[in-house]
VOGU-3710 file (C-alpha; in Angstrom, 3 decimals, decimal comma):
1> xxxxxxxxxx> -82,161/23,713/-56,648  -79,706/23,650/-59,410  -76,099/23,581/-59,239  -73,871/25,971/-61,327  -72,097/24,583/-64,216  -69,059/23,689/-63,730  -67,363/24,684/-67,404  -68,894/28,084/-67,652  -65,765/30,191/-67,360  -64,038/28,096/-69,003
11> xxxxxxxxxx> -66,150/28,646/-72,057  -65,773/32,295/-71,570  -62,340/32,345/-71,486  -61,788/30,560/-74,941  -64,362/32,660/-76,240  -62,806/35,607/-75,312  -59,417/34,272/-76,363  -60,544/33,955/-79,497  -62,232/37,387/-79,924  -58,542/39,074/-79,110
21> xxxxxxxxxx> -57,162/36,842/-81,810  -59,316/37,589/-84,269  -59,525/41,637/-83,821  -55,853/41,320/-83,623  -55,413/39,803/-86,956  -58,148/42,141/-88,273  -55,800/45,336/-87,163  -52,403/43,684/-88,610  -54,202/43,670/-91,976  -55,610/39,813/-92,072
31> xxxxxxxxxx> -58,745/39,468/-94,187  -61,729/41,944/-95,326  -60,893/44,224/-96,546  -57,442/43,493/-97,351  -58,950/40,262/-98,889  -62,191/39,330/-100,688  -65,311/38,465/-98,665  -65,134/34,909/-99,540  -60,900/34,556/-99,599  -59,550/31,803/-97,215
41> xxxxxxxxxx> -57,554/34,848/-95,097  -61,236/36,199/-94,245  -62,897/32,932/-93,499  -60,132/32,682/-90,867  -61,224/35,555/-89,186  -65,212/35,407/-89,607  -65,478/31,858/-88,273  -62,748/33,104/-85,430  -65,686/35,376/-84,396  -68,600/33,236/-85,203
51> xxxxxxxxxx> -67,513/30,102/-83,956  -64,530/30,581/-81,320  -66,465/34,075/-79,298  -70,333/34,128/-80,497  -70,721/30,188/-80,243  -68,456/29,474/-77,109  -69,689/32,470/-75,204  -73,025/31,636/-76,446  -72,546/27,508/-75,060  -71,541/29,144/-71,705
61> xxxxxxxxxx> -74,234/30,795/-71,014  -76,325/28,383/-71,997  -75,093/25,647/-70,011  -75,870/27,519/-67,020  -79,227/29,268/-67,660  -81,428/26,944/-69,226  -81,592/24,580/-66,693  -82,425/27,558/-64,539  -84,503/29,002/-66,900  -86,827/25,747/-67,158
71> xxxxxxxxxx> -85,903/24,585/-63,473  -84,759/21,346/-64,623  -81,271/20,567/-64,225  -78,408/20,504/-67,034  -78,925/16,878/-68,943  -75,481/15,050/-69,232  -73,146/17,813/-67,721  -70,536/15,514/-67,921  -70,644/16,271/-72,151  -69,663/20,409/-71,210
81> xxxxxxxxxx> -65,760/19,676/-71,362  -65,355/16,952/-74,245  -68,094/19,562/-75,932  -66,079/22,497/-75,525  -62,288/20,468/-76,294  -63,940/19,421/-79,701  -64,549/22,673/-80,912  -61,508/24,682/-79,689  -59,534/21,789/-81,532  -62,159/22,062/-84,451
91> xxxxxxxxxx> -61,959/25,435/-85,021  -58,105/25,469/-84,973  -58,069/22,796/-87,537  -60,253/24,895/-89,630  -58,015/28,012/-89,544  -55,472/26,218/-90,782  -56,987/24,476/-93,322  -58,026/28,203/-94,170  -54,290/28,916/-93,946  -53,406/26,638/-96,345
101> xxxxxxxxxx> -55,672/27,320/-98,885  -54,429/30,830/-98,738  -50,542/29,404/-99,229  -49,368/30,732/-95,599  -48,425/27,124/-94,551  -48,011/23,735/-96,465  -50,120/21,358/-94,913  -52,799/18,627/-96,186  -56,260/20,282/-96,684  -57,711/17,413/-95,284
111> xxxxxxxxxx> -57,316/19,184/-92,466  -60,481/20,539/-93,534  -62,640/17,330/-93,010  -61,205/16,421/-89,787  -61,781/20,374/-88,590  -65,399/19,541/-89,498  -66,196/16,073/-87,950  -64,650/17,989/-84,902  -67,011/20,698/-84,992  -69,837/18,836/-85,848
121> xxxxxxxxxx> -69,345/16,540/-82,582  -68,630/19,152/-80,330  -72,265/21,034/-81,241  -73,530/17,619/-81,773  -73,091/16,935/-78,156  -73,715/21,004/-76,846  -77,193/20,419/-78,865  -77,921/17,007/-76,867  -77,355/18,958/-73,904  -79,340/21,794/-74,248
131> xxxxxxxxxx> -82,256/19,549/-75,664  -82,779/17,449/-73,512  -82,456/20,107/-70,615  -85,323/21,955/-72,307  -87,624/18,635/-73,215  -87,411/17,664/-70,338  -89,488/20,313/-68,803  -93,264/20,564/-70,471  -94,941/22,073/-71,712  -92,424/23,469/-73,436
141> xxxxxxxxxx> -92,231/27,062/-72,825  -91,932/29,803/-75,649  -88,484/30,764/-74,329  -87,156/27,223/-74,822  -88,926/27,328/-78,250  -86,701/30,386/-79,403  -83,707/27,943/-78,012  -84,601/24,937/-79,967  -85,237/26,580/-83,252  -82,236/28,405/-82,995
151> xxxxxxxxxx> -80,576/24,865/-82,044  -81,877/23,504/-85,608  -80,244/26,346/-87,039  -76,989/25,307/-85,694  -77,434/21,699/-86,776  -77,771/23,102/-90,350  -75,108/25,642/-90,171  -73,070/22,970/-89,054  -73,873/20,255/-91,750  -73,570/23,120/-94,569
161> xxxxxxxxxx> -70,497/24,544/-93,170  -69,110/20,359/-93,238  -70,126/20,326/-96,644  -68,005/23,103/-97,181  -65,233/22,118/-95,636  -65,410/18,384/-97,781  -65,517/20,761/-100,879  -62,900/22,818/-100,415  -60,398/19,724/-99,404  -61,423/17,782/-102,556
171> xxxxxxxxxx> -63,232/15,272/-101,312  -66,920/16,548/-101,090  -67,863/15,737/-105,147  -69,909/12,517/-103,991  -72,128/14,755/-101,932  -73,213/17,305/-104,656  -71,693/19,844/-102,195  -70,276/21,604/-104,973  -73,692/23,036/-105,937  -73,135/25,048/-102,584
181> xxxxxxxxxx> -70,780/26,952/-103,252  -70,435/30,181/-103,754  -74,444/30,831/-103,575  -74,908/29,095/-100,564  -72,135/30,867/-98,749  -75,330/33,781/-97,642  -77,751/31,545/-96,387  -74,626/29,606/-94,642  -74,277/32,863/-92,580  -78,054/33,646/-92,102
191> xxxxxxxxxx> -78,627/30,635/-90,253  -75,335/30,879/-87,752  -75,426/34,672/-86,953  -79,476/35,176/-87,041  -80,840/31,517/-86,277  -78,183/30,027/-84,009  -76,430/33,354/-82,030  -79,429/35,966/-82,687  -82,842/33,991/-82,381  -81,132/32,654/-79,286
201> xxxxxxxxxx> -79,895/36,234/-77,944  -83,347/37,378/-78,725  -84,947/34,351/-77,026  -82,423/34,639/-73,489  -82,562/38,177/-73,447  -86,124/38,593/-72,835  -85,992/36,088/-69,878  -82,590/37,381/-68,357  -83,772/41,384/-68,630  -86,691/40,526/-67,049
211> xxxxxxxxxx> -84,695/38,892/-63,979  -82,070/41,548/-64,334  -84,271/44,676/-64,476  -86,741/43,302/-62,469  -89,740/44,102/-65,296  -93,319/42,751/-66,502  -92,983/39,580/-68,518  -93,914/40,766/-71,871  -97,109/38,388/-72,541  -96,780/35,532/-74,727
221> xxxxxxxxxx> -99,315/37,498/-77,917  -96,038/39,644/-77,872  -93,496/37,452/-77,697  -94,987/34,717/-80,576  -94,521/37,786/-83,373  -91,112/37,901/-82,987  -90,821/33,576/-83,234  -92,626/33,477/-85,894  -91,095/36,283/-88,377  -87,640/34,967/-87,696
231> xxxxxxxxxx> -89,107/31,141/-88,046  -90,244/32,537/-91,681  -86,959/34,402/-92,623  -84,911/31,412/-90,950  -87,098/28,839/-93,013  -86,109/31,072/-96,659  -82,409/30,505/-95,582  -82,545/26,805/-95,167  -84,923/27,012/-98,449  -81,982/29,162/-100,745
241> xxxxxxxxxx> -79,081/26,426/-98,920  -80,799/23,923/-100,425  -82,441/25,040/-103,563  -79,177/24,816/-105,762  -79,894/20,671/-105,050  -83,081/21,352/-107,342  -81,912/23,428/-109,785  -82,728/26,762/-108,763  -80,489/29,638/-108,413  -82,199/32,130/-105,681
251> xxxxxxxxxx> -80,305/35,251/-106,427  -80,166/38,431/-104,136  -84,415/38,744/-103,449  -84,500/35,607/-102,197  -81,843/36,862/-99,514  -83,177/40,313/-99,243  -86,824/38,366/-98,237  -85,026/36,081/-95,989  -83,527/39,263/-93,935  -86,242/41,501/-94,368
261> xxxxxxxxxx> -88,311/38,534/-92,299  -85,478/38,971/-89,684  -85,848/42,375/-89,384  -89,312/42,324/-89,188  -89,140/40,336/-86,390  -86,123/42,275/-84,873  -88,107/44,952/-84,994  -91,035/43,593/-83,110  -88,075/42,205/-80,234  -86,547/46,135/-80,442
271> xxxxxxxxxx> -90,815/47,051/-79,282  -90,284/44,812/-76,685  -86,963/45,415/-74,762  -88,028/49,015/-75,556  -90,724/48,537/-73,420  -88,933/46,671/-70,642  -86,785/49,300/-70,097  -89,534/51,389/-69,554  -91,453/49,388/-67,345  -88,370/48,516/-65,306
281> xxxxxxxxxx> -88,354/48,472/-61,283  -85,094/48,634/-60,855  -84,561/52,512/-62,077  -81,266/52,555/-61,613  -79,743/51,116/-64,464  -76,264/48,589/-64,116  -73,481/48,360/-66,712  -74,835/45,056/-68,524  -78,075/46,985/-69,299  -76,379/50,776/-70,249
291> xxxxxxxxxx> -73,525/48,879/-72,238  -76,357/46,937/-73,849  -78,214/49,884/-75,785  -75,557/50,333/-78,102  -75,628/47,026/-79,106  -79,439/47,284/-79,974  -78,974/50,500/-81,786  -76,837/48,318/-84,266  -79,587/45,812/-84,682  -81,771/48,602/-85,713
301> xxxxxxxxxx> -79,474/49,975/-87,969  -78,027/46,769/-89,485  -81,233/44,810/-89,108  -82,888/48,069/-91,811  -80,138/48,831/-94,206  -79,103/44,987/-95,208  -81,459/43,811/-96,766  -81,930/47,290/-98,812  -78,343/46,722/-99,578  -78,935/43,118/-100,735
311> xxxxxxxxxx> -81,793/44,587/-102,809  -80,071/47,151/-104,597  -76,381/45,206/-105,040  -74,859/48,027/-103,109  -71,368/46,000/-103,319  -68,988/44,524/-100,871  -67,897/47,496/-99,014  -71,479/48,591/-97,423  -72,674/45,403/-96,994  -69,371/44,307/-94,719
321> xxxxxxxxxx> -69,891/47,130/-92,675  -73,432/46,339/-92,032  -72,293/42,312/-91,205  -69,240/44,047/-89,236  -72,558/46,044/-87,781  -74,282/43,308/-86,473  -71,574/40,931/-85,433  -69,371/43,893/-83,493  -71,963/45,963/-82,652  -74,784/43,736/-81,664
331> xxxxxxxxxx> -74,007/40,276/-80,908  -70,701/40,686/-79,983  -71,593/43,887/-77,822  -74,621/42,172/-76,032  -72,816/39,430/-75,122  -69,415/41,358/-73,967  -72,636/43,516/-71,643  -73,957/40,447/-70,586  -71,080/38,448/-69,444  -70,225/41,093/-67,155
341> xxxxxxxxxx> -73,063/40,710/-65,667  -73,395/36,751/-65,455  -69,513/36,268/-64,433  -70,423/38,791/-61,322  -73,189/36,949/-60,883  -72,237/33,623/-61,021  -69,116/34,213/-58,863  -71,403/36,099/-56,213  -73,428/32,867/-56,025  -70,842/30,942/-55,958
351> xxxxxxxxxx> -68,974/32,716/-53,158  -71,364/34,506/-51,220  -74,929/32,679/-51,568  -73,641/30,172/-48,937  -72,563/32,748/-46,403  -76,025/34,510/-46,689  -77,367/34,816/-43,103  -73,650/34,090/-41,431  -71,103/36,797/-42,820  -70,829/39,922/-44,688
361> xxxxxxxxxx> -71,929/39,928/-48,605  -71,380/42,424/-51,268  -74,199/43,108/-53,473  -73,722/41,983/-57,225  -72,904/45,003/-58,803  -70,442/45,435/-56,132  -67,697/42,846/-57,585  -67,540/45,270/-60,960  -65,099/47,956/-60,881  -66,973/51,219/-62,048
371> xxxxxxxxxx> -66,660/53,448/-64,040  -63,695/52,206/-65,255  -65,518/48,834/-66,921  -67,777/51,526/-68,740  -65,172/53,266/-70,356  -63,551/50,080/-71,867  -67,465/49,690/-73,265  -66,871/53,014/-74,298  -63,718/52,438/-76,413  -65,139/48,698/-77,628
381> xxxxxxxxxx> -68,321/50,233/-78,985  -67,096/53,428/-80,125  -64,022/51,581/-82,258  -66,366/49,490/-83,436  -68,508/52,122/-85,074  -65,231/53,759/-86,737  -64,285/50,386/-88,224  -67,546/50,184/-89,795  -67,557/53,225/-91,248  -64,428/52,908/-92,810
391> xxxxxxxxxx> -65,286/49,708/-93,995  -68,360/51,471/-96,143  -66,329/54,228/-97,344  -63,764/51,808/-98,406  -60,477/52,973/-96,232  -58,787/49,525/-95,423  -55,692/51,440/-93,566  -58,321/53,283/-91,772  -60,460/49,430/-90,542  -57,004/48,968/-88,825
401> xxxxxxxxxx> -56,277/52,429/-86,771  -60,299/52,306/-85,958  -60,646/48,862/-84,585  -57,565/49,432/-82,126  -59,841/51,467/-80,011  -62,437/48,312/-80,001  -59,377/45,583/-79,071  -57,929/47,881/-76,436  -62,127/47,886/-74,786  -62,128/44,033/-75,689
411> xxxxxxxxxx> -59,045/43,554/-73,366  -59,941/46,032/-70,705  -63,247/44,373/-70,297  -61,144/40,683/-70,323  -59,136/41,841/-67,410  -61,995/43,404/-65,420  -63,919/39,765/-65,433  -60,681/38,303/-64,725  -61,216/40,927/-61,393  -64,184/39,959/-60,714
421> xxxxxxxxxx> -62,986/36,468/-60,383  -60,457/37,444/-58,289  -62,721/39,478/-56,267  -60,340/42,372/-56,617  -63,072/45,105/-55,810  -64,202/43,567/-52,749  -62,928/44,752/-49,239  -60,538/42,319/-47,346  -63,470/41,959/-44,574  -65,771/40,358/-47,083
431> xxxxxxxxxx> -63,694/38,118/-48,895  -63,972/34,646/-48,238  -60,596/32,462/-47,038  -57,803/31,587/-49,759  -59,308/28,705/-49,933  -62,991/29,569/-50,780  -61,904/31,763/-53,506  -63,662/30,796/-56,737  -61,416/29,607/-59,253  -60,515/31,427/-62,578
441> xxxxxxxxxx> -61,712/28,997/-65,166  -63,880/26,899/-63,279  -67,329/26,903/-61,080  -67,234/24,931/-57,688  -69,989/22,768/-58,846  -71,029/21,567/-55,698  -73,363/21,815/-52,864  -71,819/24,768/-51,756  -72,688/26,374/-55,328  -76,217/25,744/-55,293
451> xxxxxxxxxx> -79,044/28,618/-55,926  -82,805/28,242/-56,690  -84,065/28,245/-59,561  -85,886/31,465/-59,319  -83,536/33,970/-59,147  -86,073/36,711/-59,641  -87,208/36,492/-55,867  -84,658/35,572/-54,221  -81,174/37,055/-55,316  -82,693/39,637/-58,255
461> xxx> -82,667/42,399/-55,402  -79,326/42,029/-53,976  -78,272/42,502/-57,884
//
């Protein structure tokens, strides 16, 4: 048996906070491509969307399937709230240490150090969580294996990004940091978006479609490919971050061989979910799995035209629209998908498992209001794909009209989870008491919240 976690939707919540603020800025005109790549207004917004949606919606989900997952429960759940507190206040110290260094307000920038020592507790203490959930179940399986690597690529992203942040106040000389910067800037963002948010989306996604389609487990021989190509491409990264320290400059192949490892392996994860969909029982398709294709048709395309474009020095412009690519288009879009999917889910277990047998229960799929959720998809994925087009063609008025379309889906699909909290698509005869309602940024984590472990046979056909 293991009990839901308790911080989940809390997690969600910030994350998605943070997504609004950061597509906001992005249409009134803050950073790329008003601003350089590597300007202070830009950093605001990249590490708004790698840090306060990808990580925290990433941490959420991960606090409450791995220890069903491995069937082990959560190690020191009591860490989920100081854990998430560290890094909202981390990352807000870090935008504006970012806005200071780009003269909007007059603060110290040793805000800077204190935003890092922040951040680096708060994933110090996610990590210890999540690794001892998944050693504590052996063998260890290859799922948790795509989980821990992609764990060590957090603990370097993190330590990098500090050494960044110790630069940029002033105070980083006695570390060398300065040999960093601005090579190391690449690699920096190799290992966060494809080690620590995709290896990890690659790694949850086979488990969770599996449950959520109801398909074959791909075997193991097909699964280790795609561990292993990313483990190489992930292992050039950390090798070009460091490589400054002993005196070599890895220029633009060294990136392009990093990435091209990626999508190697991307593409052998692509053959795979390919094939689940394919091989699915459950032929009806829901919203998290339709709303999810787009998402991998932008790893395909980002995951083959980056590293060209790294190859050939194709310039700023195409190369931000392939990151925008990949960050809007496939992590962020997966995981928007997906959290439809595990807020309905979660709140059905939460509300409904216990009356199983004794009252009336809604399937899943019925606390999601549709079509209307798919048409918010609809405007998130299809601004998204303007915005990256007029990144490459270099129309910086046109970034702003194109992502409006992709905030307006961002806040639609905010305000249909906040629904399905609210169980607003449920009739009045199956609705629990006032009482029993679930809560809108927290899990009853108690007995009444408790599920088994495998989902798969139990609860994967009322979904």
């Amino acid at each position: 048996m293991a009990s839901l976690s308790r911080w989940t939707m809390s997690y969600f919540a910030a994350a998605l906070a943070f997504l609004i603020a950061a597509e906001a800025l992005a249409v009134a005109g803050v950073g790329f491509p008003a601003s350089g790549l590597a300007e202070p207004a830009t950093l605001v917004i990249v590490h708004l969307v790698a840090i306060g949606w990808l990580s925290l919606a990433m941490a959420g989900a991960l606090l409450q399937f791995v220890p069903v997952l491995v069937n082990r429960p959560l190690a020191f759940p009591q860490l989920a709230l100081p854990a998430l507190v560290a890094l909202a206040t981390g990352l807000l110290l870090l935008c504006a240490g970012f806005a200071a260094l780009a003269g909007w307000i007059e603060v110290t920038l040793d805000l800077l150090p204190l935003a890092a020592a922040a951040l680096l507790a708060g994933f110090a203490l996610l990590g210890l969580m999540l690794t001892a959930t998944l050693l504590s179940a052996r063998p260890v399986a290859l799922f948790a294996r795509f989980v821990l690597t992609g764990l060590a690529c957090l603990a370097a992203t993190a330590l990098s990004g500090g050494t960044f942040a110790l630069v940029l106040s002033g105070r980083g000389d006695w570390l060398g940091g300065a040999a960093l910067l601005p090579g190391g800037l690449p690699f920096h963002a190799v290992l966060g978006f494809g080690g620590w948010l995709g290896l990890i989306a690659f790694g949850v996604s086979y488990r969770l479609f599996v449950m959520f389609m109801m398909a074959p487990e791909p075997p193991a021989r097909r699964v280790r490919p795609v561990l292993i190509g990313a483990g190489l491409g992930l292992g050039l990264a950390a090798a070009g971050l460091l490589a400054p320290f002993a005196g070599v400059e890895p220029g633009a192949g060294w990136l392009a061989a990093a990435l091209a490892a990626l999508a190697g392996a991307g593409a052998c994860y692509g053959r795979d979910i390919l094939a689940l969909y394919r091989t699915r029982r459950r032929k009806a398709l829901e919203i998290n799995m339709l709303a999810s294709i787009p998402a991998f048709a932008a790893l395909a395309a980002g995951l083959a035209l980056l590293p060209v474009a790294i190859l050939v020095d194709a310039g700023e412009k195409p190369i931000a629209a392939l990151g925008f690519l990949l960050a809007f288009g496939w992590l962020g879009g997966l995981t928007l998908a997906q959290l439809v999917k595990i807020v309905s889910f979660v709140t059905w277990l939460e509300t409904y498992a216990p009356r199983l047998g004794r009252a009336p229960a809604p399937r899943v799929g019925d606390l999601v209001a549709m079509p209307r959720t798919g048409w918010w998809f609809l405007a998130y994925y299809g601004g998204g794909a303007l915005a990256a087009a007029a990144l490459a063609l270099d129309a910086a008025q046109g970034f702003r009209w194109a992502l409006l379309p992709g905030l307006a889906g961002t806040v639609g699909i905010a305000a249909e989870l906040v629904r399905v909290r609210r169980l607003s698509e449920i009739k009045a005869a199956e609705r629990p008491a006032a009482h029993d309602y679930p809560l809108l940024l927290l899990v009853r984590a108690d007995e009444r919240s408790s599920a088994h472990a495998d989902h798969r046979s139990t609860l994967a056909p009322r979904a």
